[in-house]
Each structure stands twice: as C-alpha cells, then as structure tokens.
KEKOL-401054 format. One record per residue (C-alpha): x, y, z; residue number from 1; residue in one letter. Coordinates in steps of 0.001 Angstrom, whole numbers, plus 500000, padded with zeros to 6 digits. Layout:
# residues N
PT      u      v      w  nr rest
PT      X      Y      Z NUM    a
...
***
This chain:
# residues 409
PT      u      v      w  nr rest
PT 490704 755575 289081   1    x
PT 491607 752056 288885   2    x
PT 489172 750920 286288   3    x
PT 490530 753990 284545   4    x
PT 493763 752690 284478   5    x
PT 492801 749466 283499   6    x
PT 491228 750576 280600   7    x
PT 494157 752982 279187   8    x
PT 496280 750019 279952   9    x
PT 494033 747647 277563  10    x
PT 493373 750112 274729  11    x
PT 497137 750985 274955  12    x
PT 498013 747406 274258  13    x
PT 495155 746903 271646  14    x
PT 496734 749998 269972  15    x
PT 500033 748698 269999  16    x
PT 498803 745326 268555  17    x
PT 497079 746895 265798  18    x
PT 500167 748798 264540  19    x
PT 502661 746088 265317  20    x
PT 500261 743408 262810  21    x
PT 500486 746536 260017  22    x
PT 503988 746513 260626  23    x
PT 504104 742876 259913  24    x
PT 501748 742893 257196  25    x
PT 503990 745775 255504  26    x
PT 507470 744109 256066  27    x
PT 506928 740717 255359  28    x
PT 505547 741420 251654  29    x
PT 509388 741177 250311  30    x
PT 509329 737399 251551  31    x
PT 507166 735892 248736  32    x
PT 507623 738534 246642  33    x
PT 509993 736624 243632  34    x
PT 507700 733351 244434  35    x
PT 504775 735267 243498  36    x
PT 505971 736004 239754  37    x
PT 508278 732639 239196  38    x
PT 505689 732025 236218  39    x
PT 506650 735429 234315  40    x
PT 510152 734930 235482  41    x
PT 510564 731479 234364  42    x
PT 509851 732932 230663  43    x
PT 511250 735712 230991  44    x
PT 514610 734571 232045  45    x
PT 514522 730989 230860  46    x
PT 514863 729529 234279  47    x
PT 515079 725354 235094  48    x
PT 513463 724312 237391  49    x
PT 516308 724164 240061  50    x
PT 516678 727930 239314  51    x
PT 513159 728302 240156  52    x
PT 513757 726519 243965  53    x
PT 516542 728104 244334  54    x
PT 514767 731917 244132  55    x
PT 512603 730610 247179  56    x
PT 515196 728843 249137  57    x
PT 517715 731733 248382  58    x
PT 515338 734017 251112  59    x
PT 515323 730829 253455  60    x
PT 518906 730276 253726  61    x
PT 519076 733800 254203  62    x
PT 516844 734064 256735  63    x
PT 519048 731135 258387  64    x
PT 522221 733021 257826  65    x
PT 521095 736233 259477  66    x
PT 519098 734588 262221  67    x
PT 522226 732417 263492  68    x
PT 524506 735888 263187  69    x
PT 521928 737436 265510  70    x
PT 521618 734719 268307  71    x
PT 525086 734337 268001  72    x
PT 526088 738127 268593  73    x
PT 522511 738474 270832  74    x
PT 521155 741593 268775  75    x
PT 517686 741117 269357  76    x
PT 518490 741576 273327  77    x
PT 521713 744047 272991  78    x
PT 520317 746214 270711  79    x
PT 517225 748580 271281  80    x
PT 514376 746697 269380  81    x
PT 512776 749369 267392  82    x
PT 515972 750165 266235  83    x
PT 516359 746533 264337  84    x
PT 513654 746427 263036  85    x
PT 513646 750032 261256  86    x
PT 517201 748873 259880  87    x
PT 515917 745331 259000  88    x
PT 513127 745828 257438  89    x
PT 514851 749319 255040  90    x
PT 517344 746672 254130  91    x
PT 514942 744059 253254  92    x
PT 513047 746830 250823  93    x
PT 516412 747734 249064  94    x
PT 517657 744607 248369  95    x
PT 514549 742988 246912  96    x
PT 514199 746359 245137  97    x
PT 517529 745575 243342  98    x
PT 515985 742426 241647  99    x
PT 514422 744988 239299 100    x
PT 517936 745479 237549 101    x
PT 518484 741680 237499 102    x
PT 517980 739770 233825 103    x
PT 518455 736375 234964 104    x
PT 519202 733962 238417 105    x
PT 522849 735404 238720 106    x
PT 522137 738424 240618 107    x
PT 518223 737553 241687 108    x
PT 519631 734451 243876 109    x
PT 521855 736419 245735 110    x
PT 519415 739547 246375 111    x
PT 516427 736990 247113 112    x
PT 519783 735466 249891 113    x
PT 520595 739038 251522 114    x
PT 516509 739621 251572 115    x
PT 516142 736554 253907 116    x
PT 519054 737948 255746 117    x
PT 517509 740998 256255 118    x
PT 514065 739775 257455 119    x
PT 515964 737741 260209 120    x
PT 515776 740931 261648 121    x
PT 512504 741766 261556 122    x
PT 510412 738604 262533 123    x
PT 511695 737570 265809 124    x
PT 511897 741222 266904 125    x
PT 508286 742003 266259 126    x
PT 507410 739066 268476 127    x
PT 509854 740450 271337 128    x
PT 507914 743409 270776 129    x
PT 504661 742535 271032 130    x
PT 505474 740399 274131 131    x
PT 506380 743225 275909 132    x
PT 502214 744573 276079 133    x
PT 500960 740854 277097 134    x
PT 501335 738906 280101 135    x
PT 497891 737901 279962 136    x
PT 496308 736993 276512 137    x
PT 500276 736684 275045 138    x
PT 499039 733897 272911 139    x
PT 496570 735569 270913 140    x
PT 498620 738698 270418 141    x
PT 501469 736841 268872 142    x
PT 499166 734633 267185 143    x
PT 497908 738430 265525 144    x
PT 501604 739092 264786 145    x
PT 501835 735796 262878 146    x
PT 498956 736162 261139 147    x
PT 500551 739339 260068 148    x
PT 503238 737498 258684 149    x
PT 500971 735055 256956 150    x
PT 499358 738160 255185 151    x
PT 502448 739862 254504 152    x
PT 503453 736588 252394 153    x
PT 500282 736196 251047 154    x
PT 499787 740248 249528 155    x
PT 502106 739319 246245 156    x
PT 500344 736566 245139 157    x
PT 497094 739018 245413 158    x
PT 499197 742505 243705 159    x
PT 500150 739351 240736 160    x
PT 496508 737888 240550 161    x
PT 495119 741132 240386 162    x
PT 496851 742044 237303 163    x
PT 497975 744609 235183 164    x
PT 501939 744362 236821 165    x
PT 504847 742571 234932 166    x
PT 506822 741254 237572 167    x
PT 509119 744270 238066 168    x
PT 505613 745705 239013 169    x
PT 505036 743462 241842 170    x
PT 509013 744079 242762 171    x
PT 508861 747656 243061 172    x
PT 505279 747754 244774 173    x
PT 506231 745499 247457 174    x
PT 509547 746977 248133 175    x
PT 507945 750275 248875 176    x
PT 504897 748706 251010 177    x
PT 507708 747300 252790 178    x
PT 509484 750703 253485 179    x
PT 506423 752035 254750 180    x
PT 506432 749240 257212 181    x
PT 509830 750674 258071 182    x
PT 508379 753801 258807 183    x
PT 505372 752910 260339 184    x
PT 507883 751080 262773 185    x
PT 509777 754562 263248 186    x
PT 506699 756918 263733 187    x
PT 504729 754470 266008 188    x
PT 506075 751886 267396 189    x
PT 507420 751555 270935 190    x
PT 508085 748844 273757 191    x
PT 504763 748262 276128 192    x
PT 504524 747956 280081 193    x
PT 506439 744993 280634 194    x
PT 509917 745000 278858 195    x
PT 512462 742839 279038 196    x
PT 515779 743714 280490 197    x
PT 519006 744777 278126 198    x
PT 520992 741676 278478 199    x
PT 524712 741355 278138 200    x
PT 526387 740027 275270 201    x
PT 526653 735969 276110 202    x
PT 526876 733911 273093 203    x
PT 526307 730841 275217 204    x
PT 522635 731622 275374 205    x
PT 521692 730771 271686 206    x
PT 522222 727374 273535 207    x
PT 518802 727466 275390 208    x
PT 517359 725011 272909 209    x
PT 519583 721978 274034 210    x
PT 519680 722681 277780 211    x
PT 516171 723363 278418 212    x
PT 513913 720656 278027 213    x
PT 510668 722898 277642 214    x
PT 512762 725092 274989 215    x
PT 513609 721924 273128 216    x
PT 510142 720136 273448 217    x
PT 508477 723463 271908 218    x
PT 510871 723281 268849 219    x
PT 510363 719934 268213 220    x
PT 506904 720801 267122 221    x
PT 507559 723791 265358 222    x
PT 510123 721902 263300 223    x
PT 507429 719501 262641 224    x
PT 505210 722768 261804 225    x
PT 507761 723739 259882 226    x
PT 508672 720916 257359 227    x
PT 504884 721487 256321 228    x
PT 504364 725521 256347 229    x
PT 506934 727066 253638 230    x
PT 506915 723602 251259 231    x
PT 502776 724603 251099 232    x
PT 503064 728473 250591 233    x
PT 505737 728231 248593 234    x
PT 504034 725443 245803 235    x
PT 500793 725925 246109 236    x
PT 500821 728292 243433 237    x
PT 502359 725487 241036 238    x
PT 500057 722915 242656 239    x
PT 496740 724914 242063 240    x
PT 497554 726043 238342 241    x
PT 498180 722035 237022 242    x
PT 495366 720978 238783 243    x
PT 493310 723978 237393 244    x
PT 494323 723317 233644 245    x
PT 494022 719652 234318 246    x
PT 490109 720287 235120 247    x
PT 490339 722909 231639 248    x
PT 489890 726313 233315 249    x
PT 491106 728945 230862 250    x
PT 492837 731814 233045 251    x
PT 494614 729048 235178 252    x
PT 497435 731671 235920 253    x
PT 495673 734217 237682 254    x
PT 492754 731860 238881 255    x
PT 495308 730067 240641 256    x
PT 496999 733382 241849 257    x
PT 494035 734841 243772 258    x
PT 493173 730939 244743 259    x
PT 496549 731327 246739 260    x
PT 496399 734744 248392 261    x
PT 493085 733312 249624 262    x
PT 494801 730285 250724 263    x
PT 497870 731602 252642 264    x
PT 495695 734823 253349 265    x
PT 493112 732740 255650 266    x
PT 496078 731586 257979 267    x
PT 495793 734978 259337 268    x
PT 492309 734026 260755 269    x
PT 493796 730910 261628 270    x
PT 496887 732607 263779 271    x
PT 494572 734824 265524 272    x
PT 492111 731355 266273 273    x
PT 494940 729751 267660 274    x
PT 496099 732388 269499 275    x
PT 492542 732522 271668 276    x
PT 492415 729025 271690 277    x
PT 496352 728561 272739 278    x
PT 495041 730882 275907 279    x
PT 491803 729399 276769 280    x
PT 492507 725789 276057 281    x
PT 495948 725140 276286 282    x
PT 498973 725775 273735 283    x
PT 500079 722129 273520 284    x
PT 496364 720558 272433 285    x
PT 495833 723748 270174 286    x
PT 498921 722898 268296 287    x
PT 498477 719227 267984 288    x
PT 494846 720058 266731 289    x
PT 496085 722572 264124 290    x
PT 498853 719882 263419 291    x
PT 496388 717006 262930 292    x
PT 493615 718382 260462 293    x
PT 497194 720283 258247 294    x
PT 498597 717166 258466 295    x
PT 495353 715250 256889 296    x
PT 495129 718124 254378 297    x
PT 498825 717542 253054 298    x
PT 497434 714324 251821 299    x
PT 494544 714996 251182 300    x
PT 495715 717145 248782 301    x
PT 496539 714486 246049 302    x
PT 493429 713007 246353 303    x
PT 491464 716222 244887 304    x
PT 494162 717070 242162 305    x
PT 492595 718030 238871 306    x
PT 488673 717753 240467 307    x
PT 486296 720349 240366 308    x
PT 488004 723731 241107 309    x
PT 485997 724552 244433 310    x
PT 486735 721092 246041 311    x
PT 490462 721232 245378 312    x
PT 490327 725433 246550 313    x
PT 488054 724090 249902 314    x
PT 490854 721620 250957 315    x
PT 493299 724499 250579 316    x
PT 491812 726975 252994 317    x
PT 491346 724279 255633 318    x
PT 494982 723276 254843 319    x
PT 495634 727518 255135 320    x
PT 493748 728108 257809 321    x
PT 495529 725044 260407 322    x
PT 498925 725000 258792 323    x
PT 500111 728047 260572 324    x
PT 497407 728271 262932 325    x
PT 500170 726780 265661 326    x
PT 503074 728998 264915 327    x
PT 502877 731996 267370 328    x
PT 501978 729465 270345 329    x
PT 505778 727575 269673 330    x
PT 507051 731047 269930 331    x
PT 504788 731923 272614 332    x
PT 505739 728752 275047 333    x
PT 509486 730179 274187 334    x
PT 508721 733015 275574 335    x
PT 507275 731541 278999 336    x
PT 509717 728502 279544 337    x
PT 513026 730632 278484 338    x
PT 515895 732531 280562 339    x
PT 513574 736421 280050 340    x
PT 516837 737996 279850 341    x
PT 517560 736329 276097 342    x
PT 514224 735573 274656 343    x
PT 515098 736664 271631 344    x
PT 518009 735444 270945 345    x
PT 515999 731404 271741 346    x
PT 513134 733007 269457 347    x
PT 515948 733514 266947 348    x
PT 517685 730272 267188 349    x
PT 514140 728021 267261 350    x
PT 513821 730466 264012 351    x
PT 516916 729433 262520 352    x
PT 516386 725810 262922 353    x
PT 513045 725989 261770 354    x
PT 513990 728076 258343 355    x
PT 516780 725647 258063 356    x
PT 514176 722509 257827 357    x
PT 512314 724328 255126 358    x
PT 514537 724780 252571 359    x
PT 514779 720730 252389 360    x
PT 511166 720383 251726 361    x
PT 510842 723419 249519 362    x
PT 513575 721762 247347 363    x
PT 512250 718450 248003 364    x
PT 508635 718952 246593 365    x
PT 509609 719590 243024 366    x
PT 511211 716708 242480 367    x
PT 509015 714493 244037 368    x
PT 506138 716002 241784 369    x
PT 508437 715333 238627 370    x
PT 508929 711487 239865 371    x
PT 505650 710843 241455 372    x
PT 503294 713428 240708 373    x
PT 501066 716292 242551 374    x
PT 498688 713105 243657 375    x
PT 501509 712097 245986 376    x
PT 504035 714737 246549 377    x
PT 502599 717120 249300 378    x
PT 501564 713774 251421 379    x
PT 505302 713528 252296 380    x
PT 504990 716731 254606 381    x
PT 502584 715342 256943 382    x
PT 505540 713250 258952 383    x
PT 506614 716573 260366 384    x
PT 503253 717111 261661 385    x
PT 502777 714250 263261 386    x
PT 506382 714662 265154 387    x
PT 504918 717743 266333 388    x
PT 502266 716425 267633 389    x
PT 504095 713802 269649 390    x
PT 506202 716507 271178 391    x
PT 503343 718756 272412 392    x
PT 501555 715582 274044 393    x
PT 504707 714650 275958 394    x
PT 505300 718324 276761 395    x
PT 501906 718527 278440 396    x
PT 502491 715607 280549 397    x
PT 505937 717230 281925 398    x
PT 505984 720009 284839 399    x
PT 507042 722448 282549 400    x
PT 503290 722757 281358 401    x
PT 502795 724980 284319 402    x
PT 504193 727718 282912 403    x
PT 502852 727910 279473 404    x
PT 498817 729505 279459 405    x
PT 498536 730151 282891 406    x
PT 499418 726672 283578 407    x
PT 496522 725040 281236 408    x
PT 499905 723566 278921 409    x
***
C-alpha cells in the first residue's frame, strides 16, 4: 500500500509538471511576439531604430511595473494562485491582441507595456505552483517550467519563419495560443501536496532580498544571468540575418527566423539539464558552469560574424542551450533560503530586478552594433556572467549552502 502511494504521489506530480510546462509554453508566446515580426513592422510602419527597442523593452518595463505592484501588495501569496494566473495570462492575450488595430509605435508601445504587466502575473506564479509538487527533485521541475518559458518565447520566431503570416498573423495566433494557456490553467491546473500557507498582507516582505544574505547572493547571479539572457533573445534575430547576408544567403529573413526559434528553442533542453544537474551536483557550480561557457559564447559571437552559416548557427545553440540553462536554479535557491510564507512575493521582487537590468542591455546592444559593430557588441554581456559566477562561488562557501539541493549548494 505504501509503494502504491508512492507511485500515485510521483505520477501525480509528473502530471502536474507536464500541464504546468504547456501552460508555460502557451502563455509566454505573447512575450516575443512583436520582436518576432520587428522586420515587417519596421516597413510597415516606418519605425527608427529606437522605436524598434522600444517595442521589446516596452514588455520589460512592463513586466517590472507589474512585478513590483505584486510584491508590493503580496498577490502571489494573498491571492489563490490559479486564480492569477487565469486572470494574468487572459489579460496578457487581449492586450497583445489589440496590437492588431495599431498602425504605428503610438498605441503598439503601450500594449507591448500593459502585456509585460500582465505576464508579471503569470511567471512567478507558475513557479509557486510547481513548487508546491517538489520537495525533492524541485530543481529540475522548475528548470521544466523555465524551459517552458524559453519555448513560449521562442514559438513566434518559428509561427514567422514558417511563413505564410503578415505580422497581424503571428499577433492574432499567439494571442489565442495564449488564451488556451488560460484555459488549460482553469480546466487543469491545481496546487500539489505541499502548499504554501496564505500569508497576510506585509509589504515589508518584498524586502527579503536585502536582509537575507542567501536571498541576495542568489540574485546577484541571476542579475548577472540576466544582463546576458533578454539582450541575446531579443537580437539574435538582427544578429543572425546581417551575418547571414554578409556570407550571401538569399532568404536571410526567414533563414535567420527558424535559425532563432532553434536557438532560444534549445534553452528548453538546457533548463531541464540544469535542473537535474542543479539537484545532483549542486545549484551554485551548475550555474557558474552554465554562466562560464554563455559567457565565452557572448564573445565568441563576434568572432564568427558573417562565416559560414553552420559555424555562426553552432555557437548559437551552445550560447541557447547555457544562457538560460541557470535560471530556474536562482529561483529555485529562492525558494529554499526564503521566509515559505512569501516566496512569491521574493520570486517576484528577484524578478523585478532582474527584468529591470534587461531593458539596459536590450537598449544598449543596438547602439553599440551601430558604433562598433556585431564583431564586438554582444561581448559586452559577458561581465554580467562573470558577476554571477563570483556570487555562486562565495555562496557555496557560506552556511547557507546547506539548504539549497539537499545541502550539496
């Protein structure tokens, strides 16, 4: 009877993580979803090329806006969790919808801003979730979650490279995969064995990060992780189409669309490595590793521009694969070293902070590649890396080790 158990206890859980990841997968496809078409966009609408920053960064500093609202009021602890996310994610799907009816930045900006906002909701909560059917193994089932996310952002640069959609196409198709996510999240979702108590309204807990020293040492890294993650997803696009039509391939456009949902795609196998890696071996060496080799790819990068096609598209996936192969385990240490009554409201903050850093290199990278070029522009996010990786090796000499992996740091 007690194997029995056991074993409706692990499929229960293995079910759970397997709809949780769709619901990720589904939601997050509004994220990337105006990135994805900037090319038709920026002819279309006649866009500069601060217009054409500002559509990505507009989701960012939304994402900042409506993280900070929800640490500061403590929604993701206050309010039931499913119930969040449902809203979050409906919201998300109706205001990216609404860029259909835009004909220029005016109104796209400010939809791609309330998007972000939106999705604040819907991130940090699935990882609350999800940590509610793991004690054991936690790593590698957030590490699945993330690399839900990671395919969620990559699915519009495959729906664009696939062809046949203007870019009100791509719009419209992932608002609605993004409503089903909603619904999925209605029909089958639900909190696992091991929930974490409704805690009471304290905005004094979205302090965490500054008082507690294995809190702070964990988002150290992931702001290092960070500075990297969205300035790569976000330009690879542009990087991978000058240095195709630099080497003279003909369909550079949707070549280099398909290279990229193959290059963000692949962190997914790279979230769920980490994840069994962050449990077996340790979560601070698995995200200096990851750190390390991404960091050696950001410069490597301008070393392969406008080579052969399947050098420059190998140093991507390696770059995919490790760049957000770390994420889930920051979140994950969180989620051991933290007060459990408010862990997500310090997922949300770290979250906040985090988003915040990106929108500096996302604008940051254009104009470095109009003053220096591709050769040396993405080598300037490999200092955040290497932060990170300082962090995590002074974490793991610190007591507070024991209580991330099982006590293996």
């Amino acid at each position: 009877m007690v194997a029995e158990s056991g074993e409706r206890r692990v499929d229960g859980r293995m079910a759970a993580l397997a709809t949780m990841a769709a619901v990720t997968v589904l939601t997050m496809t509004t994220w990337f979803s105006a990135s994805a078409v900037v090319p038709q966009l920026r002819d279309d609408w006649g866009l500069s090329t601060t217009e054409v920053s500002l559509l990505t960064i507009a989701v960012q500093v939304g994402f900042v806006f409506g993280a900070l609202a929800s640490a500061l009021l403590s929604i993701a602890d206050v309010f039931p969790p499913r119930r969040v996310l449902v809203l979050s994610a409906a919201g998300a799907a109706v205001a990216n919808f609404g860029i259909v009816f835009a004909d220029g930045s005016e109104l796209a900006i400010p939809l791609r801003f309330a998007t972000g906002a939106f999705l604040a909701g819907v991130y940090p909560v699935t990882l609350k979730i999800m940590a509610t059917w793991f004690r054991e193994g936690r790593g590698m089932a957030l590490g699945v979650m993330v690399g839900g996310l990671t395919l969620g952002s990559a699915l519009p640069h495959l729906v664009n490279g696939a062809g046949g959609l203007d870019w009100r196409g791509v719009i419209v198709a992932t608002s609605l995969i993004t409503l089903v996510g909603a619904l999925v999240t209605q029909l089958g979702v639900r909190e696992g064995p091991y929930p974490f108590a409704r805690a009471p309204f304290n905005p004094r807990q979205a302090g965490q990060l500054f008082t507690n020293r294995g809190i702070r040492l964990a988002s150290i890294g992931y702001f290092g992780h960070m500075w990297e993650l969205y300035a790569m997803w976000a330009w690879f696009l542009a990087f991978f189409t000058d240095s195709l039509a630099l080497d003279g391939h003909v369909d550079a456009d949707g070549a280099a669309a398909l290279g990229t949902f193959a290059v963000i795609g692949i962190g997914a196998v790279g979230c769920w490595l980490g994840g069994v890696l962050g449990d077996a071996w340790g979560r601070t060496r698995t995200t200096a590793a990851a750190m390390a080799i991404s960091g050696s790819c950001a410069i490597l990068a301008g070393f392969v521009f406008g080579g052969p096609w399947p050098i420059v598209l190998a140093v991507g996936l390696v770059w995919g694969l490790t760049v957000v192969a770390d994420s889930a385990q920051f979140s994950t240490i969180v989620s051991e070293v933290c007060d459990q009554l408010y862990v997500g409201t310090a997922l949300t903050v770290q979250l906040a902070i985090g988003f915040s850093l990106t929108v500096v290199t996302i604008w940051l990278v254009p104009i470095l590649r109009d003053s220096i070029g591709w050769e040396w522009t993405f080598a300037f996010l490999a200092p955040g890396p290497a932060i990170g990786i300082i962090a995590m090796m002074y974490l793991l000499r610190l007591p507070e080790h024991e209580l991330i992996a099982g006590g293996r740091g």
